[in-house]
C-alpha positions in Angstrom: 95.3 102.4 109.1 92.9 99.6 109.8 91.5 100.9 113.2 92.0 104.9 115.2 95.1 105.5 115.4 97.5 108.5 116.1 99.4 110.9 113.6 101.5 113.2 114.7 103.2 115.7 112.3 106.4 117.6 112.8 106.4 120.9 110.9 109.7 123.6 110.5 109.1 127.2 109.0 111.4 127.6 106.2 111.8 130.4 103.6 111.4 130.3 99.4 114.9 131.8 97.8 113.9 132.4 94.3 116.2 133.3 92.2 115.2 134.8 88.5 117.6 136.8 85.6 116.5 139.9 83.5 115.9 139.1 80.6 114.8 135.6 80.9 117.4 133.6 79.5 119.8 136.6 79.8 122.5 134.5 81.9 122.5 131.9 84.8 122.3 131.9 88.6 123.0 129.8 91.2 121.9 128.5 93.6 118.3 127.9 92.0 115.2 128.5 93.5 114.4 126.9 96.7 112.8 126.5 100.4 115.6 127.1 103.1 115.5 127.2 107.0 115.6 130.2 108.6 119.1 132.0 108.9 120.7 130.4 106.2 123.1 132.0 104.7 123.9 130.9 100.8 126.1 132.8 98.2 124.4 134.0 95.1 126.4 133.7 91.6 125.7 135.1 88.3 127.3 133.8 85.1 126.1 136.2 81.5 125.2 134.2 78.5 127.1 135.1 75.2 126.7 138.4 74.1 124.9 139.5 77.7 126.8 141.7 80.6 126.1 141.7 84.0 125.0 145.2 85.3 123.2 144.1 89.1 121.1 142.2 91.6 118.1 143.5 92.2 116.7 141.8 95.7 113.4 141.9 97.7 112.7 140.4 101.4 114.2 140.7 104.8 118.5 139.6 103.9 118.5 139.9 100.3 121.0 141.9 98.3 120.6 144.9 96.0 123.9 145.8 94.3 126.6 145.2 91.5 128.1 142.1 93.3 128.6 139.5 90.8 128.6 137.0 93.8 127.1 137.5 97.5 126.2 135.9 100.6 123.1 136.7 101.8 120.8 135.6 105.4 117.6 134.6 104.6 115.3 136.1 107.7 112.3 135.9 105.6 111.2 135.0 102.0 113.7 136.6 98.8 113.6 136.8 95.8 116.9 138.0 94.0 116.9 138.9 90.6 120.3 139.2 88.4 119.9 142.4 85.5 121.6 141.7 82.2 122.1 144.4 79.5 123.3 143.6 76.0 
């Protein structure tokens, strides 16, 4: 701007899904890790890499999802993180 001038900024609260497997490098999950508006729901996927087998989710934050659930939908009402737990 060449003179005073006006900005006026528009901000929405959203929430970080991240999204993490056990070992790293164990398998892949989907969707990846990203910022989301409040009370979306998504579905979270796990597929094991060769010689891995999927045992559970372990999740943290207000919506997430702790269990043996290969796939879920979960609410996100806060921050998650969801993490998928391989064994060999």
């Amino acid at each position: 701007a060449n003179s005073n001038c006006t900005v006026t900024g528009y901000y929405t609260t959203q929430y970080l899904l991240s999204m993490a497997t056990s070992p790293s490098g164990a398998g892949t999950v989907s969707p990846g890790t990203e910022w989301l508006n409040p009370g979306t729901s998504v579905t979270i996927n796990e597929t094991p890499n060769s010689g891995y087998t999927f045992n559970y989710w372990v999740g943290r934050g207000s919506g997430s999802y702790s269990g043996s659930s290969p796939s879920k939908t979960i609410t996100l009402n806060g921050p998650i993180a969801e993490t998928a737990n391989y064994s060999t």
